[in-house]
N, C-alpha and C positions, 0 to 999 in steps of 0.2 A: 778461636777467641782472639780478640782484636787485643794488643795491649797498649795502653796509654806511653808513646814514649817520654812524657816526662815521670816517668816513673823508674825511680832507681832501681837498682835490681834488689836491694833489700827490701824495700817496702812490699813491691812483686812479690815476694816470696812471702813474707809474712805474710799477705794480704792472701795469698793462695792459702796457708794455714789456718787460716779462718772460716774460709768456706769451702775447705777440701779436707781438714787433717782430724774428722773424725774418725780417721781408719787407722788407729796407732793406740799404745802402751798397755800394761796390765799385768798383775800379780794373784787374778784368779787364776786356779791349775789351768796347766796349758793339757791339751787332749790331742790323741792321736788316734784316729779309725781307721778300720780294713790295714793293720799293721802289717808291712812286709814281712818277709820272713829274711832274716837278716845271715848271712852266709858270709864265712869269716870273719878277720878283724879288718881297724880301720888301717888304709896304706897309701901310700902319698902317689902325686898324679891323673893327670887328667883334666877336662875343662868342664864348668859346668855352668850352663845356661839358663840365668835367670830370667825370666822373664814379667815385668813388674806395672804397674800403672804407672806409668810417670808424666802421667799429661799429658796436651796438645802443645805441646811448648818445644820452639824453638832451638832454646839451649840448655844447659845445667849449669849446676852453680854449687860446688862441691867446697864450700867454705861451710864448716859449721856453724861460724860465729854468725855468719849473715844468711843464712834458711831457715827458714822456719815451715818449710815442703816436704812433707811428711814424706813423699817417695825418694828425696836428695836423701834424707836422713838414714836412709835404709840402705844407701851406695854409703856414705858418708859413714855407719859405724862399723866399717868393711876397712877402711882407709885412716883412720882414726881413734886412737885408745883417750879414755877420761881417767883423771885422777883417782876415781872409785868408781866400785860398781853396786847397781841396784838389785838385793838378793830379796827373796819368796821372804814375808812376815814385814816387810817394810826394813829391813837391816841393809846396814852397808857396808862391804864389802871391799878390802884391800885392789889396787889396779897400780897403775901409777904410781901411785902415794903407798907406799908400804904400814903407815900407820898416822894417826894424828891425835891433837889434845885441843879438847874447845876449854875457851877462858873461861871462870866459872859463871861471867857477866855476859858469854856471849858474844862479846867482842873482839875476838883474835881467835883462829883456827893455825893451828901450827903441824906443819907436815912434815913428813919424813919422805922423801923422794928413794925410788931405786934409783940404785949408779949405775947400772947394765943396760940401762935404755937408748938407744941409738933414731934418729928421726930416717927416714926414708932416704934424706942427702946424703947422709953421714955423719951428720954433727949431733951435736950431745945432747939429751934429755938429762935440764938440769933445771936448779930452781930460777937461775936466770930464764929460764925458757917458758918454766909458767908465768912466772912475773908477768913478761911479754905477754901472754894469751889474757891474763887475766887484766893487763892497764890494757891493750887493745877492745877489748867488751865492754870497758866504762865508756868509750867513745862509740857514741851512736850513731858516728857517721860510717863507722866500723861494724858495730855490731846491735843492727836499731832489734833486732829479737832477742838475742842474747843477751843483752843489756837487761832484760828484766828478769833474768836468771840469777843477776849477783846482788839483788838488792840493795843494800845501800852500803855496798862494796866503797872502799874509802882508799885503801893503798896495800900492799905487799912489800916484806922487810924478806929480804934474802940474808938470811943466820951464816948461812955454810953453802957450798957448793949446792948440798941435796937436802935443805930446810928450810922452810918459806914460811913464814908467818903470814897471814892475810887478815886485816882489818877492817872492822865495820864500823860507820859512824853510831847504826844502832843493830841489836840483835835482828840478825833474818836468817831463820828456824830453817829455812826449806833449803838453805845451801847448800848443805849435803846430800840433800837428793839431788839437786840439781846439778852437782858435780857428775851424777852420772849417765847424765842426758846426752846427747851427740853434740847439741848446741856448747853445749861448752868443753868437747874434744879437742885437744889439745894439736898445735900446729906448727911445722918448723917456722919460727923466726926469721932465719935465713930464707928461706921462701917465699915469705910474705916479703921480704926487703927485696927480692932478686926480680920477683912476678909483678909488686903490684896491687893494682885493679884487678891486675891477671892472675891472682891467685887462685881464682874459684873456677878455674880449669886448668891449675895446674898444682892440683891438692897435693900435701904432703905431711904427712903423721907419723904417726909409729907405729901401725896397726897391722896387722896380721897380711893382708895382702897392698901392693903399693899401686897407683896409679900407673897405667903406660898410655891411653888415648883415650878420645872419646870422637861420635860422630856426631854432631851438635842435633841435640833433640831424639837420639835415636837410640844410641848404643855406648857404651862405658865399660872399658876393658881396665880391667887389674888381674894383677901377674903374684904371687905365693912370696912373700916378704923370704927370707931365708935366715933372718936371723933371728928372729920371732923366738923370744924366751920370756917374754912375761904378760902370758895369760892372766884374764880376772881370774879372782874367787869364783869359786864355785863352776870354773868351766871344765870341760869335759876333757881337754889335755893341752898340757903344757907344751910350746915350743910351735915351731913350724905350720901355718895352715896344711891339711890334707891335699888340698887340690892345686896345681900345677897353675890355672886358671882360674878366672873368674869374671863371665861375660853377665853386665847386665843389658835386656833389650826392650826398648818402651815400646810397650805393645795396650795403645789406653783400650782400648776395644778391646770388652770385657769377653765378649765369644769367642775373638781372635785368642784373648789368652789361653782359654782354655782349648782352644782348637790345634794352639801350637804345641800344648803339652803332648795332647792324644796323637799327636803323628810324630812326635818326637826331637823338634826343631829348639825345644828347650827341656832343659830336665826339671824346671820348678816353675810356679808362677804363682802370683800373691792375688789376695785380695779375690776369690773366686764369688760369682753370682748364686743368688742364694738356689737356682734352680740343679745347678752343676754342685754346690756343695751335697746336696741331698742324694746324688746319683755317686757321687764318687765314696759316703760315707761306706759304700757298700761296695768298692770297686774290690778287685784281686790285681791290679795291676798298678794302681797308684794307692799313696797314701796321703792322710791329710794331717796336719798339725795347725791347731787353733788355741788361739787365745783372748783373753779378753785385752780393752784398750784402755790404758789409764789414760783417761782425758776427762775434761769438759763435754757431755755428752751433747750428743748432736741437741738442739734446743731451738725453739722459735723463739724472738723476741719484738714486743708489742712497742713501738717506740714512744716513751712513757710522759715525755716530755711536747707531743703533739696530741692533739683532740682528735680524735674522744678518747684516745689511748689513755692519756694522762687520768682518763677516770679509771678509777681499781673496779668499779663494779664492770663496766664495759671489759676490760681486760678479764673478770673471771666470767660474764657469759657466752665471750669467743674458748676461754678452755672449758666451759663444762658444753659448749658445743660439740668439742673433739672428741670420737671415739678414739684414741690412741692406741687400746689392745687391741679392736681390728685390725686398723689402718697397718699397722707392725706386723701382725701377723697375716694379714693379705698380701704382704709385700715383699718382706722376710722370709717367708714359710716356716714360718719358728726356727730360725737360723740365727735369727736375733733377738733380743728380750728387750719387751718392754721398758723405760727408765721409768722411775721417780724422783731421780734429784737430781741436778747440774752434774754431779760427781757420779763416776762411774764406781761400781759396787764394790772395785777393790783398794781403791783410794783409801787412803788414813784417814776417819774423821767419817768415812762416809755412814749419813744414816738410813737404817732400815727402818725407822719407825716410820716414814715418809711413804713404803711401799703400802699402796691401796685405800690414801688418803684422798686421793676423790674419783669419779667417774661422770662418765659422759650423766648428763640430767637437763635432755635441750628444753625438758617442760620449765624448769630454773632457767634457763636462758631466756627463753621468752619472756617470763615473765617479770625478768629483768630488766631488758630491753622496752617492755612494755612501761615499765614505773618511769623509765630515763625520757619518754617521749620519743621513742624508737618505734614506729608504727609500721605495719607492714604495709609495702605498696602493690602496683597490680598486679606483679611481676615474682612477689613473695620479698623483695630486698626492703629490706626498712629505710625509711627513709624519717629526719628530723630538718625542720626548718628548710624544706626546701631541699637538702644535701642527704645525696645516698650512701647508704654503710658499706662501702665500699674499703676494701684493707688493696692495698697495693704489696706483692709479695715482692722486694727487691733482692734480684739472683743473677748471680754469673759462673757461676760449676757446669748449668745443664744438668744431665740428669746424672752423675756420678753415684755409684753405692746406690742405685735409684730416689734418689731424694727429690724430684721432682717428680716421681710416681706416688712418691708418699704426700706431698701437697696437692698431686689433684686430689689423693683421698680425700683429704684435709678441706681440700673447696667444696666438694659436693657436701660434706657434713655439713660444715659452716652455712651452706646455703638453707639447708632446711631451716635453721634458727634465723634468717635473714639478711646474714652476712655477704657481700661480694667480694669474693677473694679474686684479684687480678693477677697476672705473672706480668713483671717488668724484668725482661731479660736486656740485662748491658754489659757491655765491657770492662774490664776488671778496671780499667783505671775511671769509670764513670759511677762503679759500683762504690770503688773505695771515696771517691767522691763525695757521693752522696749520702753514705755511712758516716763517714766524716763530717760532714754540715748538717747531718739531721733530716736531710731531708727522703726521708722513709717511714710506710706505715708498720712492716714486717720483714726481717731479717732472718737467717738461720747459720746457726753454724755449730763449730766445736773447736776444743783445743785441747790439744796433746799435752800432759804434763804429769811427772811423778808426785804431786805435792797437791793437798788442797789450796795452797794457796795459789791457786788457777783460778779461784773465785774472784782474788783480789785483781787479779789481770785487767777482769773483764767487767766487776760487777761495779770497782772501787771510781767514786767523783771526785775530782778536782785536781786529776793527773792523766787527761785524756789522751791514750794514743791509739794505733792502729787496732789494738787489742782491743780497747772500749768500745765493742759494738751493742752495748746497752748504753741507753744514754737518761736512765734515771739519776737522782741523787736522793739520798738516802741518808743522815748520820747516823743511824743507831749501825745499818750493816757496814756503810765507814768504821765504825770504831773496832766493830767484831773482824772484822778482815784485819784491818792493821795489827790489834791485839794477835790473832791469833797468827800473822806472820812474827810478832816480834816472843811470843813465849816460849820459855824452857823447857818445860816437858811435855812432850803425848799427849797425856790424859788432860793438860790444859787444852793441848790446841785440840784435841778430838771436841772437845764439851765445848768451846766456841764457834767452830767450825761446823756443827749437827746446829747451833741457834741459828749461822748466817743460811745452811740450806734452808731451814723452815722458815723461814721469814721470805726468802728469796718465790718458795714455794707459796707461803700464803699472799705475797701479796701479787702473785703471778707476774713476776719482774722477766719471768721465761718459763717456757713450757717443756722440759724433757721427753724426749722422743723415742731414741732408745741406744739398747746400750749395744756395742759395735763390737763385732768378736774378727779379729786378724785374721787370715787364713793363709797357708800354705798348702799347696797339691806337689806332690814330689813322685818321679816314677821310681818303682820299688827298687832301681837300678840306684839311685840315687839316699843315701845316707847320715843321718846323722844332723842334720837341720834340724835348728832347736829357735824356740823364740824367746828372747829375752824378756823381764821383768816388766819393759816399757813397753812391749809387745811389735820388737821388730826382728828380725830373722836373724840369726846367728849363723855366718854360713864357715865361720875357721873350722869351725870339726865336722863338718861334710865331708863325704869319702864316697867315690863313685865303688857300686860291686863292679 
């Protein structure tokens, strides 16, 4: 892939997030098949090679605050502890921050830091030092991802050494989950002032194993932190990483990955094809660990603001065109499930009522096309006024997670109803382009996030940035997004946030595709790999037998 060089490396990276990073987070059970048999305890020592999708890319970029690259993120919370962490039930969980008190308006979050925290350099993890991460994320030229993490984040009052207050102009609910995102992982100061630009290859955190190289585009070495004494909540043991080592090696070639497992060249590797997950559920010599991904589901969007898109009846007889349970399951081999809503199934907020609320009905499609003045031509495409129904699909991934095997499906249906679905394949900086200026008939993508308020990202008008790759406007789901980022309790924001899917749903603003389950394959040699909440691999309490 070509990359635009006027394209900062942040943008890059978000922009990759968009249309690569439905393979991330979740709080459905995470599962394990063909279980090793587990022989002894856990004991320190040894190296262990990952082996990851990391793209056709050049370099890395191992700054939290500026990735939003969902396979940076998975080196990245390796290298990097957050203030809290995200625990099964949607709760949050001590890390960093030993405890905290929200204002009862909302407005001030006040923490209690540990004093035993040391950063990779040497120097202290204090409240001075979130300060720092946290006034660096308001600046966008800092942190153009990460900046929509802290909502409308306004300042930080350092109390005490290890107390931080942090201020909001107005309530924003999703804070605290988002504190325990990788994107907003916490990072030496002194670092950042010593490196640069050049920070994001020469990452440094407090996190369980530290940086020592990397081989630009290839390979990422981190070495067993040693002082490592304060594990999250809820992990599997306190103190020291397990392993000695810790090699990651981008290997984007999905058979390559799986071809380096079976012969030994890595002990793990993510993200497996849906034809190799099915073979290995049944292996005796490797095992698998799966989870579901809290994101923004992978989803096509009608670009709502160009003709004929703009009309809502043309937008719902391209989806009642779609078979989506085939198409998913032809492609997936039932490794994947079907979606129904933006929001992945284990999201806060997300609704079931939404499952099985329409299906393919191309005789409805036609006939709707037929009332608009959409006639069929000789060829079967409809044509109006001269101009053929032609959707242009604008893409730059290729076929990742095969998501360009799921739009041919998606073409040949369409065609039956009259539709021309084109593929415009360009370069990420001509993609982001043109995402940006509108000029696109169909788009696809997804995003990573603990919080439903990943609708407001994406869906919300009249604050457009790299993330608004829908480009309707809308007040009533304006108001429901905003509302439900700025309320108090749960069960408010659950019952705001079930109106903005259905609405999002009925008026076909986007079409959910399906929902994306994580995968790890580990050979039985290899121990104790767990996938966290956001659904990226845990690898501090790995222990080779």
């Amino acid at each position: 892939m070509r990359l635009d060089p006027r394209l900062g490396l942040p943008a890059l990276m978000l922009s990759l997030c968009l249309v690569a990073c439905g393979k991330h987070g979740g709080e459905a059970s995470a599962s394990q098949s063909a279980n090793p048999v587990v022989v002894g305890k856990p004991h320190s020592g040894g190296e262990l090679v990952f082996a990851f999708d990391g793209a056709s890319l050049t370099q890395f970029a191992l700054d939290p605050h500026k990735s939003a690259f969902a396979p940076h993120a998975r080196v990245i919370r390796s290298i990097f502890d957050s203030l809290v962490v995200l625990l099964p039930g949607h709760r949050i969980g001590p890390w960093l921050a030993k405890s905290w008190e929200i204002s009862p308006d909302g407005l001030s979050y006040t923490f209690h830091l540990r004093d035993d925290v040391k950063f990779h350099d040497g120097t202290r993890f204090d409240a001075v030092a979130v300060k720092f991460n946290l006034d660096r994320i308001k600046e966008p030229k800092n942190a153009l991802y990460a900046l929509s993490d802290i909502g409308g984040y306004q300042a930080s009052r350092v109390v005490d050494d290890f107390t931080l207050r942090v201020e909001f102009a107005q309530p924003y609910a999703p804070f605290l989950a988002n504190l325990s995102k990788s994107s907003l992982g916490i990072v030496s100061p002194a670092a950042v002032q010593k490196y640069g630009d050049q920070f994001p290859l020469h990452p440094v955190g407090t996190g369980p194993f530290r940086f020592t190289s990397m081989a630009p585009g290839t390979e990422i070495a981190l070495e067993r932190n040693p002082d490592y004494q304060w594990s999250p909540s809820g992990a599997a043991h306190n103190g020291p990483a397990w392993l000695d080592r810790l090699t990651f090696k981008n290997v984007p070639e999905e058979a390559t990955r799986v071809a380096v497992l079976e012969n030994g060249q890595a002990g793990a590797v993510d993200l497996i094809p849906p034809q190799n997950l099915v073979q290995l559920r049944t292996s005796t010599k490797f095992h698998l660990i799966e989870r579901e991904l809290l994101n923004h589901n992978y989803s096509l969007y009608l670009n709502s603001r160009r003709e004929p898109w703009s009309d809502e009846r043309v937008r719902k007889a391209f989806r009642l065109s779609l078979d989506v349970d085939a198409a998913v399951k032809t492609i997936y081999l039932g490794t994947a499930r079907r979606a129904w809503s933006p929001l992945s199934p284990s999201l806060l907020g997300y609704d079931a009522s939404l499952e099985g609320g329409w299906k393919q009905d191309r005789a409805a499609a036609k006939h709707a096309l037929d009332d608009l003045g959409w006639k069929p031509g000789p060829d079967g495409i409809r044509v109006k006024d001269g101009k053929r129904l032609t959707v242009s699909f604008l893409d730059a991934q290729g076929n990742r997670e095969k998501r360009l095997d799921l739009i041919t499906i998606f073409r040949r249906q369409l065609h039956d109803s009259g539709f021309d679905l084109k593929i415009d394949s360009e370069s990420l900086g001509a993609w982001i382009e043109k995402t940006q200026s509108g000029e696109f008939d169909l788009v696809a993508g997804s995003l990573f996030a603990p919080d439903p308020d990943v609708l407001q990202r994406i869906y919300a008008s009249g604050r457009p940035t790299l993330l608004s790759i829908f480009k309707g406007a809308d007040p009533e789901l304006n108001h429901l997004l905003e509302a439900g980022s700025q309320a108090l309790t749960d069960d408010e924001r659950v019952h705001l946030y079930q109106q903005a899917q259905r609405l999002i749903v009925d008026k076909t603003y986007s079409i959910p595709t399906y929902v994306l389950i994580y995968s790890v394959a580990a050979a039985n040699r290899v121990q104790g790999i767990s996938v966290d909440a956001h659904g990226f691999p845990v690898l501090s309490d790995a222990w080779l037998q």
